[in-house]
C-alpha positions in Angstrom: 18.6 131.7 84.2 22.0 133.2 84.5 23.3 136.3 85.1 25.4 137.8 82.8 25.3 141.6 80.7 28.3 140.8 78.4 30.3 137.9 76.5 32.2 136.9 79.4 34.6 133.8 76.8 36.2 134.2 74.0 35.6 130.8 71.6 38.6 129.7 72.1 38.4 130.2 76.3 34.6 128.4 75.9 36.0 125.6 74.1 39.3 124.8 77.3 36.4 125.4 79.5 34.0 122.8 77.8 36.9 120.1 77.1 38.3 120.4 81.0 35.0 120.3 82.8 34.0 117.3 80.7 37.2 115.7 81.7 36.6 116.2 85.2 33.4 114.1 84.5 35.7 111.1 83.3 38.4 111.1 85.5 36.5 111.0 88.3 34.8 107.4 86.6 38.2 106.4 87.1 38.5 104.3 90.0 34.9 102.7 89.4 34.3 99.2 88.1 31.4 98.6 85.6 29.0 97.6 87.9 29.0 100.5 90.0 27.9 103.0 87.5 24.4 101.2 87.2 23.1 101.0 91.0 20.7 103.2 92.8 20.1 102.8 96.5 17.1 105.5 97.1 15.4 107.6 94.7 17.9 110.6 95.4 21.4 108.9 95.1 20.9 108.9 90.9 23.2 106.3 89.4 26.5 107.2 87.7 25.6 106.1 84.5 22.8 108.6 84.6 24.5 111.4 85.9 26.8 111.6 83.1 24.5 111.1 80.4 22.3 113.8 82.2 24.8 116.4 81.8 25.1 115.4 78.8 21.4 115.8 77.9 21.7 119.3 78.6 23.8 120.0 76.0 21.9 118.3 73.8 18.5 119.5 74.4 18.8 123.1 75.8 22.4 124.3 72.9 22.6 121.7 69.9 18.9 121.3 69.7 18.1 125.3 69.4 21.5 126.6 67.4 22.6 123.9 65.4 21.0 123.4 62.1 19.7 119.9 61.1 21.3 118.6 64.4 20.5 114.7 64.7 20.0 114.0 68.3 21.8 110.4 68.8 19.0 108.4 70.3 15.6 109.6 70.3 14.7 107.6 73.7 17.5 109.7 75.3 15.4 112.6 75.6 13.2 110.8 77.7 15.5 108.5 79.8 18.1 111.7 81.0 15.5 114.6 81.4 15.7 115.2 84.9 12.5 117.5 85.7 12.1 119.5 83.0 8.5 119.2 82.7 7.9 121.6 79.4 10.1 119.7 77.8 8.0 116.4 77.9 7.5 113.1 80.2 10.7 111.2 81.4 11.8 108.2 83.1 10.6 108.3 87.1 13.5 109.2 89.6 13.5 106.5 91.4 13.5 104.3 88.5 16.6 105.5 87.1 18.7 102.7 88.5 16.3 99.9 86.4 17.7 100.7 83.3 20.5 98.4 82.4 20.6 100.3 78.7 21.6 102.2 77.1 25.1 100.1 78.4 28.1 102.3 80.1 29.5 102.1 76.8 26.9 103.4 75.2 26.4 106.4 77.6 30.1 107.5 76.7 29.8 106.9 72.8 26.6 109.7 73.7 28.8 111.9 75.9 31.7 112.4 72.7 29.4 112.1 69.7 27.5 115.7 71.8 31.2 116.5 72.4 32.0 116.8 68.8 28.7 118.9 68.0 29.4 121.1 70.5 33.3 121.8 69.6 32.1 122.9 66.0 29.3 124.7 67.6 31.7 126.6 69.5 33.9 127.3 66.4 31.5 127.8 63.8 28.1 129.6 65.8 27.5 132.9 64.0 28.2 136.0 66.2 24.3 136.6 66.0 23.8 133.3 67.7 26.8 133.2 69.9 26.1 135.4 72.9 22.8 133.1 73.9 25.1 130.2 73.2 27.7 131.4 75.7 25.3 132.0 78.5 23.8 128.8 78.2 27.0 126.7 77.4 28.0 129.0 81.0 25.2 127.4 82.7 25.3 123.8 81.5 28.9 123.7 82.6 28.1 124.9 85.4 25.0 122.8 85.9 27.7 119.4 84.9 29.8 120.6 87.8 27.2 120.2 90.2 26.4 117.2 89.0 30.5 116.1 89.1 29.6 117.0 92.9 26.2 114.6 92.6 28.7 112.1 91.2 30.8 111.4 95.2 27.4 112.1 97.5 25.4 109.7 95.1 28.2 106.9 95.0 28.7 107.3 98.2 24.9 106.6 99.5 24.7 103.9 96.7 28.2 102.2 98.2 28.0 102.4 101.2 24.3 100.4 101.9 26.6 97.3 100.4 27.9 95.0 103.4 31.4 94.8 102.2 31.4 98.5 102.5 33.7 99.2 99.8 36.0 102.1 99.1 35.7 104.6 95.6 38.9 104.8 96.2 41.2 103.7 99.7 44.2 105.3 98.2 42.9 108.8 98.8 45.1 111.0 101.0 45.0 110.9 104.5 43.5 114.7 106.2 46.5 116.7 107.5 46.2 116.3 111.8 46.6 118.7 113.7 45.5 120.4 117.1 41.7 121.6 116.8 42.0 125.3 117.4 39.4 127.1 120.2 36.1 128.0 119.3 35.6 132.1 119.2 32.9 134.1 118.5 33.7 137.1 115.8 31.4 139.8 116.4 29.3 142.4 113.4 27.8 145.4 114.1 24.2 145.8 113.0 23.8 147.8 110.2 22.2 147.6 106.8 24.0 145.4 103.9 24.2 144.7 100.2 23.2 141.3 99.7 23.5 139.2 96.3 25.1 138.8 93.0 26.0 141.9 91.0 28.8 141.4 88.5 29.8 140.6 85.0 31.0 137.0 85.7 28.9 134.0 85.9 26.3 133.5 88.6 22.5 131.5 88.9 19.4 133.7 88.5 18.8 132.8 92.3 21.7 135.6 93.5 20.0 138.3 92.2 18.8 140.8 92.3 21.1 142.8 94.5 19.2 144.3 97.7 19.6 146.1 101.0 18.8 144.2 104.5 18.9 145.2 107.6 20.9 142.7 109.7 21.0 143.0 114.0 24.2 142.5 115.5 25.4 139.0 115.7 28.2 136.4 116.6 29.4 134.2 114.1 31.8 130.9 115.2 35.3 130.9 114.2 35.1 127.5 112.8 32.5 124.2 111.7 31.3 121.7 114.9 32.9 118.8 115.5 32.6 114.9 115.4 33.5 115.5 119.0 31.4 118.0 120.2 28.6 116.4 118.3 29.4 113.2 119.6 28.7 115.1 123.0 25.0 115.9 121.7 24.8 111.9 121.0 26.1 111.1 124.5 23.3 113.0 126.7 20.7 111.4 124.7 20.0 114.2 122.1 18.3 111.8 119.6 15.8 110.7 122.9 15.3 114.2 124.2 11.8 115.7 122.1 12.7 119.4 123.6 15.7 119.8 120.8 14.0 119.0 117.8 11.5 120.9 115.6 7.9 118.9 115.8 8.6 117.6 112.0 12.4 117.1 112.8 11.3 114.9 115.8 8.6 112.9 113.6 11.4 112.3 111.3 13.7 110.7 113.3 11.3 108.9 115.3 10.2 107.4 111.7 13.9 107.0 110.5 15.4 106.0 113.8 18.1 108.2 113.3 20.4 107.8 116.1 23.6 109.4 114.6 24.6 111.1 111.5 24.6 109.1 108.5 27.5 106.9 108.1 27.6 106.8 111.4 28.7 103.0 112.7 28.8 101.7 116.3 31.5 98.5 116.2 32.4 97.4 119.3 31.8 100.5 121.3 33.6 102.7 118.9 31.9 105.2 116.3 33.6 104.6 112.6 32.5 106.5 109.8 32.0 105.2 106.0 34.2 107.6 103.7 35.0 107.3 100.1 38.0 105.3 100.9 36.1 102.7 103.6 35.8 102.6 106.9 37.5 104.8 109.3 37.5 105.5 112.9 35.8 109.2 113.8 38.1 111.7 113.4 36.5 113.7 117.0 38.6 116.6 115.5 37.4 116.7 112.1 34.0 118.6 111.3 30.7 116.9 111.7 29.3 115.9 108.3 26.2 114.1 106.8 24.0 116.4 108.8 20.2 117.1 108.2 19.1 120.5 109.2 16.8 118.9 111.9 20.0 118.0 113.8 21.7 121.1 113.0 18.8 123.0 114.6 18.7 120.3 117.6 22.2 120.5 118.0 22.1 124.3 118.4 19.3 124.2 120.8 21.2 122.1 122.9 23.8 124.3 123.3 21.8 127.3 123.4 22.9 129.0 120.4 21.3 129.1 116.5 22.3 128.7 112.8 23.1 132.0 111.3 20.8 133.4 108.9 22.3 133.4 104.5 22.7 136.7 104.7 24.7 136.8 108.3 27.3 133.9 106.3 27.6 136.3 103.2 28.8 139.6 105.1 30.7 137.3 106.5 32.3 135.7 103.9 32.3 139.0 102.2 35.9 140.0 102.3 37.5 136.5 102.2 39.4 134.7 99.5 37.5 131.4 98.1 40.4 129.4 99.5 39.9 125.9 101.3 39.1 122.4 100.9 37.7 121.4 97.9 37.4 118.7 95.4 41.1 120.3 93.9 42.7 118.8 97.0 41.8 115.4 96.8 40.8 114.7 100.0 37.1 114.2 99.8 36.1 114.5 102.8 36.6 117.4 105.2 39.6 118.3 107.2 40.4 120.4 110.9 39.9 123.7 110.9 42.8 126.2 110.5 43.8 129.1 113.2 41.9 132.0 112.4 38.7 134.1 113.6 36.7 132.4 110.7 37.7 129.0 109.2 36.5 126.9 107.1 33.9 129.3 105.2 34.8 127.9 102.0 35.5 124.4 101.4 34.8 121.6 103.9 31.2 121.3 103.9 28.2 123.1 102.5 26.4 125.0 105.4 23.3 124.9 106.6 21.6 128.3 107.4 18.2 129.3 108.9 17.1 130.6 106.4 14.1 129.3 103.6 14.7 128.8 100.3 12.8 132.1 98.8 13.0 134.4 95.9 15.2 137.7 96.2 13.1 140.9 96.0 12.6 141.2 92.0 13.3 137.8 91.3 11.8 136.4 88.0 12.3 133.0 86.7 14.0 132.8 82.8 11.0 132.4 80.6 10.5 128.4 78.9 12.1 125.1 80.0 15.3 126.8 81.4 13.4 129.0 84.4 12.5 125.6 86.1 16.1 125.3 86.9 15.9 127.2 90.1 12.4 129.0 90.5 10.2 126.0 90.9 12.0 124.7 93.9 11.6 128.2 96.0 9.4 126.4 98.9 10.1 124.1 102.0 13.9 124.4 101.5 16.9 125.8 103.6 20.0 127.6 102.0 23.0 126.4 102.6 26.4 128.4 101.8 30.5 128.0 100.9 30.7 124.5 98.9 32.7 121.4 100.4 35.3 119.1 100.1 33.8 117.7 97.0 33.1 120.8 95.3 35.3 122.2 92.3 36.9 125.3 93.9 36.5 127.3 90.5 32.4 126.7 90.8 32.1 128.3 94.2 31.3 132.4 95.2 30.2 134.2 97.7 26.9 134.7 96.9 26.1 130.9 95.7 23.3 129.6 97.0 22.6 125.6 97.5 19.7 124.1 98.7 18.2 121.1 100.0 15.3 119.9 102.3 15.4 119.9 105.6 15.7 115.9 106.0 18.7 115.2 103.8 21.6 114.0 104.8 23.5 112.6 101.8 25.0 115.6 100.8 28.1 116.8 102.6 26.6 119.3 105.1 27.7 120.3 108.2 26.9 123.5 110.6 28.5 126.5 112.3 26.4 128.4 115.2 25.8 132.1 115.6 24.2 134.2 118.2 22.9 137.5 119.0 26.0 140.0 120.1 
């Protein structure tokens, strides 16, 4: 499942890492009131509630389970209510149904969360040495796996908020972005050539980043920085969402279906475009990078301007020399901000990126054997990779060679796009 050749923790580092990431999870429940940790708008946008008793789960069922002896798992309906798709590990509650539980209460969820908490703190202690290094790589992966979900935790809320007429905030007193002047759009040229592509280190990284591999990538042009509300806005404004000759033949069925007409959270009040954020209602920040984004208007979008997405393997050489340094969830914005000086900005941070190219296995990819290999393998068909993490990310989760992925109609995520062309 993950990739990792040595003991990468000590118990003592394993144990800061479980407590803070766990935290995370709470603190961020912070600003909610009770009732918004039950609702679920649409089968993808999983309630809060859920979320953090999945993560939980985890724990539970893949570490304390397997390595603690005589381990008594605190509800036996749990395993069944917070699998997610773990089909090897037995039936669970439908997806979209997830929001129809009103138990176990928000209480209840919590007392779960720090009664697993305590099993997994003497685990950590007391786990023979025998035991120990499959404990680390898993404890590596469900903290990991709790940090996407910490992600899950805004792009969920935000869907389920944001479908309620009063339109309320997680949270007005977030920071405003910095403003600033939006900087040109250049084009940074690479030289063809063959690369190194994927994961191939000692720390932490998903089975899907390996194994390392030689491509051979053309010469290409990759832009300095993400597009725009206001050059999307420009799309919107020549009637890209009535023109058929943008769109992909399944990107144009879709938003013929959806009537998509904008991004989502997009608002027309009194012939102004406002945006739904995390802290309410705003005005569109033209500067600020498009967000909310399927691929279908990605793709449209680049058509219209006669360029394309780059390819994941044109993002990671790159991203290859670059710092992880940008906007993430550490800032406290959530939500993205205008692009910095510099021949490539924003690679990290901001918004998860949408690339050409289809979810697929790696030359030599093979799946972890049991319930843990359907973490990633299954899901290698009709999804697009996207790269660099975004403004609700934690920074310490991202690398170059992470790779997210989603299907080609989403748009609750925070996703936007950069273009690329042949040199």
């Amino acid at each position: 499942m993950n990739v990792a050749t040595d003991n990468l923790l000590t118990r003592q580092q394993a144990l800061q890492a479980y407590q803070t990431v766990r935290q995370v999870s709470e603190t961020m429940c912070q600003p909610l009131e009770i009732e918004d940790y039950v609702i679920q708008t649409v089968p993808e946008a999983s309630p809060v509630k859920w979320n953090l008793g999945h993560v939980t789960w985890f724990f539970e069922a893949f570490i304390l389970r397997l390595y603690q002896k005589d381990y008594q798992v605190f509800h036996p309906q749990f395993h069944f209510i917070f699998n997610s798709y773990y089909q090897q590990l037995g039936t669970m509650q439908p997806r979209p149904h997830r929001g129809f539980l009103s138990r176990p209460t928000v209480d209840e969820t919590y007392r779960y969360r720090h009664y697993v908490d305590e099993k997994m703190q003497h685990l950590i202690e007391t786990a023979s040495e025998e035991k120990w290094a499959d404990i680390e790589h898993r404890l590596l992966i469900g903290l990991n796996h709790e940090q996407q979900h910490q992600e899950l935790f805004f792009t969920d809320l935000k869907y389920n908020l944001s479908v309620n007429p009063l339109r309320p905030a997680y949270n007005k007193n977030l920071p405003d972005i910095p403003q600033q002047d939006l900087p040109d759009l250049t084009w940074k040229p690479f030289a063809a050539g063959m690369h190194t592509i994927g994961f191939n280190d000692k720390s932490f990284a998903y089975d899907n980043e390996s194994p390392q591999h030689q491509v051979y990538i053309p010469a290409f042009k990759l832009a300095s920085r993400l597009v725009t509300n206001g050059e999307y806005l420009a799309f919107i404004e020549d009637k890209g969402y009535q023109r058929s000759e943008f769109w992909l033949s399944d990107a144009w069925s879709t938003i013929q279906r959806e009537n998509w007409q904008a991004p989502l959270y997009w608002e027309k009040i009194d012939d102004t475009w406002w945006q739904y954020t995390l802290r309410g209602m705003q005005p569109i920040n033209e500067n600020a990078p498009v967000h909310h984004v399927s691929y279908y208007e990605a793709d449209a979008y680049a058509t219209w301007v006669g360029k394309r997405l780059p390819t994941e393997f044109e993002w990671e050489i790159a991203a290859k020399n670059l710092p992880v340094t940008g906007n993430f969830y550490d800032n406290g914005y959530l939500q993205p901000t205008i692009a910095q000086v510099g021949e490539l900005s924003q690679i990290y941070g901001d918004l998860w990126e949408w690339t050409q190219s289809s979810y697929s296995p790696y030359p030599g990819y093979r799946p972890a054997e049991g319930a843990i290999g359907e973490y990633n393998g299954k899901f290698m068909c009709n999804q697009f990779v996207l790269r660099g993490g975004s403004c609700v990310t934690s920074q310490n989760h991202v690398r170059l060679t992470y790779r997210n992925f989603f299907y080609p109609h989403e748009r609750w995520q925070f996703k936007g796009f950069r273009l690329a062309e042949e040199a």
